[in-house]
MARBA-3410 file (N, C-alpha, C, O; in Angstrom, 1 decimal):
177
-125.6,-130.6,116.9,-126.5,-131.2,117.9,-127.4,-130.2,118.5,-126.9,-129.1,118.9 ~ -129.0,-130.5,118.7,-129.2,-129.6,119.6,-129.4,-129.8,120.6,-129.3,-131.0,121.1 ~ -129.9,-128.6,121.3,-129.9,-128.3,122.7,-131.0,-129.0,123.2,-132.0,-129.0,122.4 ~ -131.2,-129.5,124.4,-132.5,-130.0,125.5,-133.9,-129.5,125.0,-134.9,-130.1,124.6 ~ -133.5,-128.2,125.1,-134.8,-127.2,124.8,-135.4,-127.3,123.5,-136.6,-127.2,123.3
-134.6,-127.5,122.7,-135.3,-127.5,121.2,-135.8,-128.9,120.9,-136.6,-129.1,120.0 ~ -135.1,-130.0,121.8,-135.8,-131.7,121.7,-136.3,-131.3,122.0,-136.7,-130.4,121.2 ~ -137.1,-131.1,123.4,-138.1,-130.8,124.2,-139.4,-129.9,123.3,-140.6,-130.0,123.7 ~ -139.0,-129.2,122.2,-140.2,-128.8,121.6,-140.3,-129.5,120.5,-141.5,-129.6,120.0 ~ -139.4,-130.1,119.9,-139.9,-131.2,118.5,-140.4,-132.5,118.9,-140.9,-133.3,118.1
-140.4,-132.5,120.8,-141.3,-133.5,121.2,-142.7,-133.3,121.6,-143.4,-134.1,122.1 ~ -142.8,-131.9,121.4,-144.2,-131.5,121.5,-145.1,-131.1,120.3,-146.2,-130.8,120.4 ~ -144.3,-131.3,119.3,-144.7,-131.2,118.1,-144.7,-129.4,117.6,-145.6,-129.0,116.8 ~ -143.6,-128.5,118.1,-143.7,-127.3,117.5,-142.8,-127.3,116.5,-141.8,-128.0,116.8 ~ -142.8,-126.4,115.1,-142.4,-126.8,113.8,-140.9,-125.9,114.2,-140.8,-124.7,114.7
-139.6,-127.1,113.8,-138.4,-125.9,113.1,-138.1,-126.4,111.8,-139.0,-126.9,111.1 ~ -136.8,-126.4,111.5,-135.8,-126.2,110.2,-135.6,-127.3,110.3,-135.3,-127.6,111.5 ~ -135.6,-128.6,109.3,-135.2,-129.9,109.1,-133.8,-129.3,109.1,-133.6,-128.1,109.1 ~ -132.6,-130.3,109.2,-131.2,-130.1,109.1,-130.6,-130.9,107.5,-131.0,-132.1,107.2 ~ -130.2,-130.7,107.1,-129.4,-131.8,105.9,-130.0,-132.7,106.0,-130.9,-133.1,105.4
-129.3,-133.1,107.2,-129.2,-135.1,107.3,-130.7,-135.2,108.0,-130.9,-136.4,108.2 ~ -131.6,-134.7,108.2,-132.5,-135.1,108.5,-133.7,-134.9,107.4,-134.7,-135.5,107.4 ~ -133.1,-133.7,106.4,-133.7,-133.8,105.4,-133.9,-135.2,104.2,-135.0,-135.6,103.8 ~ -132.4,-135.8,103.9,-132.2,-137.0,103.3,-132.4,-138.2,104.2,-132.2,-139.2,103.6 ~ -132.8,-138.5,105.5,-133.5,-139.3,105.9,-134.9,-139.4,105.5,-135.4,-140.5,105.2
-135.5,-138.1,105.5,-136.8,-138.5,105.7,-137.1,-138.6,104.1,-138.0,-139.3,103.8 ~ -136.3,-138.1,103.4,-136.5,-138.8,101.6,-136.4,-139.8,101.6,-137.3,-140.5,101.0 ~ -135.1,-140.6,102.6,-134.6,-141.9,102.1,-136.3,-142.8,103.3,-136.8,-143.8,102.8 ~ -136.6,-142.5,104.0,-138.0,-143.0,104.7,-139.5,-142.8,103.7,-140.5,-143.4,103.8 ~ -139.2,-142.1,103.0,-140.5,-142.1,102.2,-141.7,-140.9,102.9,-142.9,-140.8,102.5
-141.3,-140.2,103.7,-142.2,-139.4,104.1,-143.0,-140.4,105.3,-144.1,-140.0,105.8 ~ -142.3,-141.8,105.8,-142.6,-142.5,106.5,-141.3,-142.5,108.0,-140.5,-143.4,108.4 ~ -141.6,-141.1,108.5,-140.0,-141.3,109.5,-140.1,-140.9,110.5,-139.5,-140.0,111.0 ~ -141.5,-141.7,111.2,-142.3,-141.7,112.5,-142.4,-140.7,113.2,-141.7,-140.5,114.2 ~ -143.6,-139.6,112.7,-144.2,-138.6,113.3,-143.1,-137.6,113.3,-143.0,-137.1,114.5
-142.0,-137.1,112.5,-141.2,-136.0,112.6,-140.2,-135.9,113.4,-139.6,-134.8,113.5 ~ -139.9,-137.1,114.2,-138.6,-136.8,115.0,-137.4,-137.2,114.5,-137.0,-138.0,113.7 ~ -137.0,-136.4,115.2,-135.1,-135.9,114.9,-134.7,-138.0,114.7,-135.3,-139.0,114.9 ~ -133.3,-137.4,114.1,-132.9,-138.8,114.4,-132.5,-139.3,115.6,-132.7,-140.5,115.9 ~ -131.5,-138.3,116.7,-131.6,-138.9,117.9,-132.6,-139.0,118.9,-132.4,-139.4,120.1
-134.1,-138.3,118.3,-135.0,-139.1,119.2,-135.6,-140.8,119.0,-136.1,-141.6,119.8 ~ -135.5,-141.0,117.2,-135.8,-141.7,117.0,-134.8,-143.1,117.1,-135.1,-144.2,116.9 ~ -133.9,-142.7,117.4,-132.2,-143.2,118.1,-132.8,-143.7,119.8,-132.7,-144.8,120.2 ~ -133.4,-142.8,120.3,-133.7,-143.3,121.8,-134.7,-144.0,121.8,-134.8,-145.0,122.6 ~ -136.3,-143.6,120.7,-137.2,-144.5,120.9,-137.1,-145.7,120.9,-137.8,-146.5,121.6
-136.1,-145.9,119.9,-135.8,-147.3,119.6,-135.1,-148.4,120.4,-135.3,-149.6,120.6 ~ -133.8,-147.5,121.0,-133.0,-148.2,122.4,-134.4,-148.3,123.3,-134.9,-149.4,123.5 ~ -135.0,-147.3,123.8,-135.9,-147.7,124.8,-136.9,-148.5,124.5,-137.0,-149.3,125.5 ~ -137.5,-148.7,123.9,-138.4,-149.9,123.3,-137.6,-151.0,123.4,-138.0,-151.7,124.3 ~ -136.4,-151.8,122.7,-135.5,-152.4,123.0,-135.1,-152.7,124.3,-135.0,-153.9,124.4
-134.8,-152.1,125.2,-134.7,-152.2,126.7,-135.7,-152.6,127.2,-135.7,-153.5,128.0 ~ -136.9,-151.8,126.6,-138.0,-152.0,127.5,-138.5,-153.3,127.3,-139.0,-153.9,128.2 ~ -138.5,-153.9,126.2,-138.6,-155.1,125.7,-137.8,-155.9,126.2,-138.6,-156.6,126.9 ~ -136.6,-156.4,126.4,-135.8,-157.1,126.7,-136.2,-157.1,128.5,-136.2,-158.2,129.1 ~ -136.4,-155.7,129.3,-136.8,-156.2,130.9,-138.0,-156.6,131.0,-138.4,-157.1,132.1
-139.0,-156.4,129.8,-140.1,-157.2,130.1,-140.2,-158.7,130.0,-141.0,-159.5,130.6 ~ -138.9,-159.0,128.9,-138.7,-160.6,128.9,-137.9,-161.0,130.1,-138.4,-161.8,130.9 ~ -136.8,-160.5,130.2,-136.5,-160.6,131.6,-137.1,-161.1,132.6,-136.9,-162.3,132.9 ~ -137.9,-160.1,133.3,-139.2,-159.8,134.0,-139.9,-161.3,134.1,-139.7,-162.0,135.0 ~ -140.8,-161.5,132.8,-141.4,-162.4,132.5,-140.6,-164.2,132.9,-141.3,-165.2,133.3
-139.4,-164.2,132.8,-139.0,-165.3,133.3,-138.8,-165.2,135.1,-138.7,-166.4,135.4 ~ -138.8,-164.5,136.1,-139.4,-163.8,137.0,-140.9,-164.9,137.4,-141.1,-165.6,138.4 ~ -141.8,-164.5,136.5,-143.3,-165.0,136.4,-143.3,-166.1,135.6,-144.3,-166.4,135.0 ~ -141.9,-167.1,135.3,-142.3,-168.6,134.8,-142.8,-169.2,135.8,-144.0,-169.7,135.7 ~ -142.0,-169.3,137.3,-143.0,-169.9,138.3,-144.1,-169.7,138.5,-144.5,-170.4,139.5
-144.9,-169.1,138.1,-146.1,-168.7,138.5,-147.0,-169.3,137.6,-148.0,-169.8,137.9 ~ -146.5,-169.1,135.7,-147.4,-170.1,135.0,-147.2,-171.4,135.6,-148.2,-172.0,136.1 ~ -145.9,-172.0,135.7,-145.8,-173.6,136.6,-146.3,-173.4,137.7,-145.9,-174.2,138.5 ~ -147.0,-172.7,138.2,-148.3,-173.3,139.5,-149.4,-172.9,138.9,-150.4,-173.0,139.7 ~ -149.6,-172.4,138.0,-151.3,-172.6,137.7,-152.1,-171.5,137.5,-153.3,-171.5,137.5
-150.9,-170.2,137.3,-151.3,-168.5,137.2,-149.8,-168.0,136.0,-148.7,-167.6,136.2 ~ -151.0,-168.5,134.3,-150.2,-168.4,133.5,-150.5,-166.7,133.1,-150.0,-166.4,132.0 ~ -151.1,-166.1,133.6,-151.5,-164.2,133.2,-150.3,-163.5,133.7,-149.8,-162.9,132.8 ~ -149.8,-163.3,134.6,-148.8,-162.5,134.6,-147.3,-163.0,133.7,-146.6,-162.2,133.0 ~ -147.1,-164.4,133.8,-145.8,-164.2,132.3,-146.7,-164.5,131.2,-145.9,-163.8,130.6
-147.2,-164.8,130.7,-148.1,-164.0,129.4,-147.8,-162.8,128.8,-147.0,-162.6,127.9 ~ -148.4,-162.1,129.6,-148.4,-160.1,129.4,-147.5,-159.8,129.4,-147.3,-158.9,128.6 ~ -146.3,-160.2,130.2,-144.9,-159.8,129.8,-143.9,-160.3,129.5,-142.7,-159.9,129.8 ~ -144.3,-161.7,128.6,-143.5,-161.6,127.5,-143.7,-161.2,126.7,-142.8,-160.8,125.9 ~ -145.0,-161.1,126.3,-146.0,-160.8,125.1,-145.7,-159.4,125.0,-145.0,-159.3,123.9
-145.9,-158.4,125.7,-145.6,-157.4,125.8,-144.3,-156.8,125.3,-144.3,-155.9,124.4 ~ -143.2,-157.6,125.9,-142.2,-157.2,125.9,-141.4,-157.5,124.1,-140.4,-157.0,123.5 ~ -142.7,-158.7,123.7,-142.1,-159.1,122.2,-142.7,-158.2,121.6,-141.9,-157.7,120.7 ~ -144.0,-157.5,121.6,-144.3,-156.3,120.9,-143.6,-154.9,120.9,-143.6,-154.2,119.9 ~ -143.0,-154.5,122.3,-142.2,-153.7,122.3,-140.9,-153.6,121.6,-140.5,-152.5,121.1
-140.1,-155.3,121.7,-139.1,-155.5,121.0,-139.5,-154.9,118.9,-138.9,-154.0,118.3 ~ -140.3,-155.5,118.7,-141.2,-156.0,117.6,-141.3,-154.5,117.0,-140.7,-154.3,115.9 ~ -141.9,-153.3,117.5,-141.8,-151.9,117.4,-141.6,-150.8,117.3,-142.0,-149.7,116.9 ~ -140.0,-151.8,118.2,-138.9,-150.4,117.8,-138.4,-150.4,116.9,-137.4,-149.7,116.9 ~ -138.8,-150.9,115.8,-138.4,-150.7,114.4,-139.1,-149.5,114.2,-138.5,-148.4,114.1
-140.1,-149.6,114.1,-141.2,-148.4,113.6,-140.3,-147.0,114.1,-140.3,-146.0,113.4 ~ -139.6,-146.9,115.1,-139.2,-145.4,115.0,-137.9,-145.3,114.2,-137.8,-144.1,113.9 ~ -137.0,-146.0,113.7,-135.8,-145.8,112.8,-136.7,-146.1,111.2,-136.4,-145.7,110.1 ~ -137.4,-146.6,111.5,-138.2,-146.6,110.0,-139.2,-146.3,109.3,-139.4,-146.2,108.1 ~ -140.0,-145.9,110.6,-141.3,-145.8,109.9,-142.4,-147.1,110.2,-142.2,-148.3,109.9
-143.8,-146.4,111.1,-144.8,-148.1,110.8,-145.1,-148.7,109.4,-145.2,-149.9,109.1 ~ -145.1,-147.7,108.7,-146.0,-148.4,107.8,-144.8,-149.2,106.6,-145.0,-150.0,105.8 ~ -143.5,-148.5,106.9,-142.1,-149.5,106.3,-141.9,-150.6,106.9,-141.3,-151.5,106.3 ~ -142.2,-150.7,108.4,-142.2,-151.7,109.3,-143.0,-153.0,108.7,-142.8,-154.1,108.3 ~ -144.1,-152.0,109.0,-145.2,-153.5,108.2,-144.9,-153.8,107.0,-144.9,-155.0,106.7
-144.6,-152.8,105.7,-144.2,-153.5,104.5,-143.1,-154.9,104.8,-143.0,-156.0,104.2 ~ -142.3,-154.3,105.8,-141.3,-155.1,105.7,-141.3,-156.6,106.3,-141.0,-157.6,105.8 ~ -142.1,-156.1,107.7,-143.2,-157.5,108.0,-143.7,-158.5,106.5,-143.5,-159.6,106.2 ~ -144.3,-157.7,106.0,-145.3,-158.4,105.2,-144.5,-159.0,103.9,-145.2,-159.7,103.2 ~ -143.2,-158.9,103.6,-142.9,-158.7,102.5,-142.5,-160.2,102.0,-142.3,-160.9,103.0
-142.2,-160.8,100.8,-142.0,-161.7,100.3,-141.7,-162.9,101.5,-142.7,-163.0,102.3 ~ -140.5,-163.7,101.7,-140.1,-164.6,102.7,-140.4,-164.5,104.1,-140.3,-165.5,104.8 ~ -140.8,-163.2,104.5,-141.0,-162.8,106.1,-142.2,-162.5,106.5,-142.6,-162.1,107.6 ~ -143.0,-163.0,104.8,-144.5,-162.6,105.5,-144.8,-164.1,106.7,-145.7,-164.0,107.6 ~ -143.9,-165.3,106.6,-145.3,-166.6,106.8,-144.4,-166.4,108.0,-145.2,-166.3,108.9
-143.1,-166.2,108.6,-142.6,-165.8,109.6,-143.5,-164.9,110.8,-143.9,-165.4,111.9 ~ -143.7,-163.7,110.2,-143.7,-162.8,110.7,-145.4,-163.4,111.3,-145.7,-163.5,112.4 ~ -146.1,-163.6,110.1,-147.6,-163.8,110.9,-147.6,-165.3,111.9,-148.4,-165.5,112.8 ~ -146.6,-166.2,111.6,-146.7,-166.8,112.6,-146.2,-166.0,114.4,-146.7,-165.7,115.5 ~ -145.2,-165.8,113.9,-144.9,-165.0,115.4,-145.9,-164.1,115.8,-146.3,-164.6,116.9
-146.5,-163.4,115.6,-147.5,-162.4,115.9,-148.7,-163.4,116.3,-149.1,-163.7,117.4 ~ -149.3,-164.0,115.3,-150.2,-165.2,115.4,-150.5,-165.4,116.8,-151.4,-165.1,117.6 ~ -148.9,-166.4,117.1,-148.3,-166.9,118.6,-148.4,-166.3,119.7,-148.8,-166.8,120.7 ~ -148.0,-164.4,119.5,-148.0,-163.9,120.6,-149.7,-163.8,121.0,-150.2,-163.6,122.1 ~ -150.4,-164.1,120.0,-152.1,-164.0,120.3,-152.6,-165.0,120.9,-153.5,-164.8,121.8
-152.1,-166.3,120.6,-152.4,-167.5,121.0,-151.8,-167.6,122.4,-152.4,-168.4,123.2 ~ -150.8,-167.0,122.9,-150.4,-167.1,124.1,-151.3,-166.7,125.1,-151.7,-167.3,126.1 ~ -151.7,-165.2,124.6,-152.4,-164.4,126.0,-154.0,-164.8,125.7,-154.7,-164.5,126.7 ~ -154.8,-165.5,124.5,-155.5,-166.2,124.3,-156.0,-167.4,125.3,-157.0,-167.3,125.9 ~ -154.9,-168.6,125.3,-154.6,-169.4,126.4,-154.5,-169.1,128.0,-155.1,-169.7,128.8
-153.7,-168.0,128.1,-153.9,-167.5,129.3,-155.0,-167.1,129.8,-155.3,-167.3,131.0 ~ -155.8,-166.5,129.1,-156.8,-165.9,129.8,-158.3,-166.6,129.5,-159.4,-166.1,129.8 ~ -158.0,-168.0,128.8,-159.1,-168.8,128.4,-159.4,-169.6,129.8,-158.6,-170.2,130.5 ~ -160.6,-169.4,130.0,-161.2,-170.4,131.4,-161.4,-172.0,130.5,-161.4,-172.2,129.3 ~ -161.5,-172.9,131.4,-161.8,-174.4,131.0,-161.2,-174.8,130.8,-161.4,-176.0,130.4
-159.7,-174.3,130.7,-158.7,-175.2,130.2,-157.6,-176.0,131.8,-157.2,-175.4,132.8 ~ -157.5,-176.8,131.6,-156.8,-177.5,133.1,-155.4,-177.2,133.2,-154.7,-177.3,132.2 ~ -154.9,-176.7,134.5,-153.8,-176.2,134.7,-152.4,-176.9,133.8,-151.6,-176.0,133.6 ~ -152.1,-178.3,133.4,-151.4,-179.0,132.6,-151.6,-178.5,131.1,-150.7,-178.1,130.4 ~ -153.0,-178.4,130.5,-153.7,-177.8,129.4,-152.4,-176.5,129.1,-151.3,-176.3,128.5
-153.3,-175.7,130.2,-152.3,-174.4,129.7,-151.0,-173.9,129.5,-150.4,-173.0,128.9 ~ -150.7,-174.9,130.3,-148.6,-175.0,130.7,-148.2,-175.4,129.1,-147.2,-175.0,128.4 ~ -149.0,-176.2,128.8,-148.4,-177.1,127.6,-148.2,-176.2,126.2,-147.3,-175.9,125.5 ~ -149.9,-175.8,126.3,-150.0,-175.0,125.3,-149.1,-173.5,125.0,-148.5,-173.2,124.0 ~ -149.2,-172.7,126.4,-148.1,-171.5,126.4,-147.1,-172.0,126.3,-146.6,-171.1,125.7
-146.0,-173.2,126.3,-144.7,-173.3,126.2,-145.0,-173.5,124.8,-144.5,-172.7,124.1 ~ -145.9,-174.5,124.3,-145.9,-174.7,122.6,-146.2,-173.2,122.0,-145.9,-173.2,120.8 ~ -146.6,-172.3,122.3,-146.7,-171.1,122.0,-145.7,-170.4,121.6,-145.5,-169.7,120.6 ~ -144.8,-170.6,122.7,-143.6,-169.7,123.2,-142.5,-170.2,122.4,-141.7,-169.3,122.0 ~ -142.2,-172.0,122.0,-141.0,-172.4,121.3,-141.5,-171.8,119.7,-140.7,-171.5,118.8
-143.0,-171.8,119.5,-142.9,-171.7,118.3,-143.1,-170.1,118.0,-143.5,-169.8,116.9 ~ -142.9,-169.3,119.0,-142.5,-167.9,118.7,-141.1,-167.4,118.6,-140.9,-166.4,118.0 ~ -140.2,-168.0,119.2,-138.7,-168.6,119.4,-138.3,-168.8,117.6,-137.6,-168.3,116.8 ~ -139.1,-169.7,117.6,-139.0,-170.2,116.0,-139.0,-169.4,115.1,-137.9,-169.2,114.6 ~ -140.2,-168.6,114.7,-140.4,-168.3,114.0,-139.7,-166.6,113.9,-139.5,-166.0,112.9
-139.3,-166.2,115.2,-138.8,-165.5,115.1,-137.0,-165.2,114.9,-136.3,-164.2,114.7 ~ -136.7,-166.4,114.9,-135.6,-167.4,114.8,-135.0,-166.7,113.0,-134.0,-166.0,112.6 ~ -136.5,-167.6,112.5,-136.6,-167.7,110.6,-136.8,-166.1,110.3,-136.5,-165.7,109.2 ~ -137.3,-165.2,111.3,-137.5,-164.2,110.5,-136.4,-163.3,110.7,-136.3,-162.6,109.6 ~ -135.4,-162.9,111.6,-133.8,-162.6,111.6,-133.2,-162.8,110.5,-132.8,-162.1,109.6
-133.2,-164.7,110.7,-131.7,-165.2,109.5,-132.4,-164.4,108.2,-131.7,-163.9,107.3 ~ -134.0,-164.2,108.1,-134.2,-163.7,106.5,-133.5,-162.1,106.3,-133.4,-161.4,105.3 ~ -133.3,-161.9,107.6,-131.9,-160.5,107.1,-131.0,-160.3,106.7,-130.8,-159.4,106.0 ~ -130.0,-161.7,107.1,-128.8,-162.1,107.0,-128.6,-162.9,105.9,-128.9,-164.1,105.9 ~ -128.0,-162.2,104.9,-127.8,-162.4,103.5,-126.9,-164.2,104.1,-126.1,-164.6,105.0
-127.9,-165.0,102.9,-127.9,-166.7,103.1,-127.8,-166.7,104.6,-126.7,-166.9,105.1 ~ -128.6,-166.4,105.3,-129.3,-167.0,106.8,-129.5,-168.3,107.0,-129.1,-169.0,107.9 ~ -130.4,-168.6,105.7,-131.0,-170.0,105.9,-130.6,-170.9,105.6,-131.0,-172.0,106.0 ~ -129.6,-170.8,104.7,-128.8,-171.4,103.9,-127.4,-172.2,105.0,-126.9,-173.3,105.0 ~ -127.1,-171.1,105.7,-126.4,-171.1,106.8,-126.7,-172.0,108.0,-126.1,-172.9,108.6
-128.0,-171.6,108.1,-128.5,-172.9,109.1,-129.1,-174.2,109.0,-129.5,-174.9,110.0 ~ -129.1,-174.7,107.3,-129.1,-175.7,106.9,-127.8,-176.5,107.2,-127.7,-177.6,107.7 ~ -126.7,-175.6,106.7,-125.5,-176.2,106.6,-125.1,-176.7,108.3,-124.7,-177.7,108.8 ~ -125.4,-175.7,108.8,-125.0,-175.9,110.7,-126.0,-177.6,110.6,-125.6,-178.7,110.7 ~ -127.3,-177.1,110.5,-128.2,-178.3,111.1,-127.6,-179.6,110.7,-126.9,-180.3,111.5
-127.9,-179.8,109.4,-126.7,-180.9,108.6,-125.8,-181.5,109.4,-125.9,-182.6,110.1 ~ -124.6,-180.6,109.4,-123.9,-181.0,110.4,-123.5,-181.5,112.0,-122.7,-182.2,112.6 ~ -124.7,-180.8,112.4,-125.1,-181.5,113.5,-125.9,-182.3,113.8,-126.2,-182.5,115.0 ~ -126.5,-183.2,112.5,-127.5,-184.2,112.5,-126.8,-185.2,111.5,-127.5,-186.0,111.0 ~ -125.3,-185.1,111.1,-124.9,-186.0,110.5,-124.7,-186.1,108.6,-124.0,-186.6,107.7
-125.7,-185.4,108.8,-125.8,-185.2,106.9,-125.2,-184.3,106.6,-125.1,-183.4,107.4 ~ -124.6,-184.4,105.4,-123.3,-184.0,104.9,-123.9,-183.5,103.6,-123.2,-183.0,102.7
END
């Protein structure tokens, strides 16, 4: 492990000695293993993005009252926010541009661009004038279930038969066998 001092300079970007295991990471990353940091910084960027994502959703339910009276911009931005932050801390255990492959890739592309989509259409809505205070409530919540959703479909496609799995649950709780 090292010392304070030598994180403190591989977060400034001055050059040392890869170690083993950080050598076969960054093989196993593709030369994609976000801007050269160690793995336990890329260990913290990730919890902290994560955190920071999760108190900005937090947060954001905080500012539900506020879209239900007619000032839907402050939970907007931070849920929105906080789903990008969530959404990002991949990029430091992987790499952006493995991120986005992975985004993009076979079953998780129509996922993935809906959620993203959604999170646009949210702060879109929010900050669109002419729309009537009921307008916007309606639309941000339809925004929000269907970011819920889709982020829902894009998980289970991790979880070897996800979907498969939640067929069988649905089924069963709608009777069909």
């Amino acid at each position: 492990m090292e010392s304070a001092g030598e994180a403190f300079q591989s977060l400034l970007g001055n050059n040392r000695d890869l170690s083993l295991r950080e050598q076969i990471e960054e093989a196993a990353a593709g030369g994609d293993s976000c801007f050269s940091l160690t793995y336990e910084e890329r260990i913290i960027g990730f919890v902290g993005c994560v955190l920071g994502g999760l108190f900005l959703n937090c947060f954001s339910l905080v500012r539900l009252t506020e879209l239900l009276l007619g000032n839907p911009t402050p939970f907007a931005v931070c849920f929105t926010l906080g789903n990008l932050l969530s959404l990002g801390s991949m990029c430091f255990l992987i790499g952006p541009m493995r991120q986005f492959r992975n985004l993009m890739s076979g079953k998780r592309a129509l996922p993935a661009t809906v959620y993203i989509a959604m999170m646009l259409c949210t702060l879109f809505v929010a900050f669109t004038s002419g729309l009537t205070h009921l307008e916007r409530v309606i639309l941000i919540i339809g925004c929000l279930l269907l970011q819920c959703i889709s982020l829902a479909w894009y998980v289970l496609s991790y979880i070897p038969f996800g979907h498969s799995y939640l067929y069988k649950a649905l089924s069963c709780c709608f009777g069909e066998r």
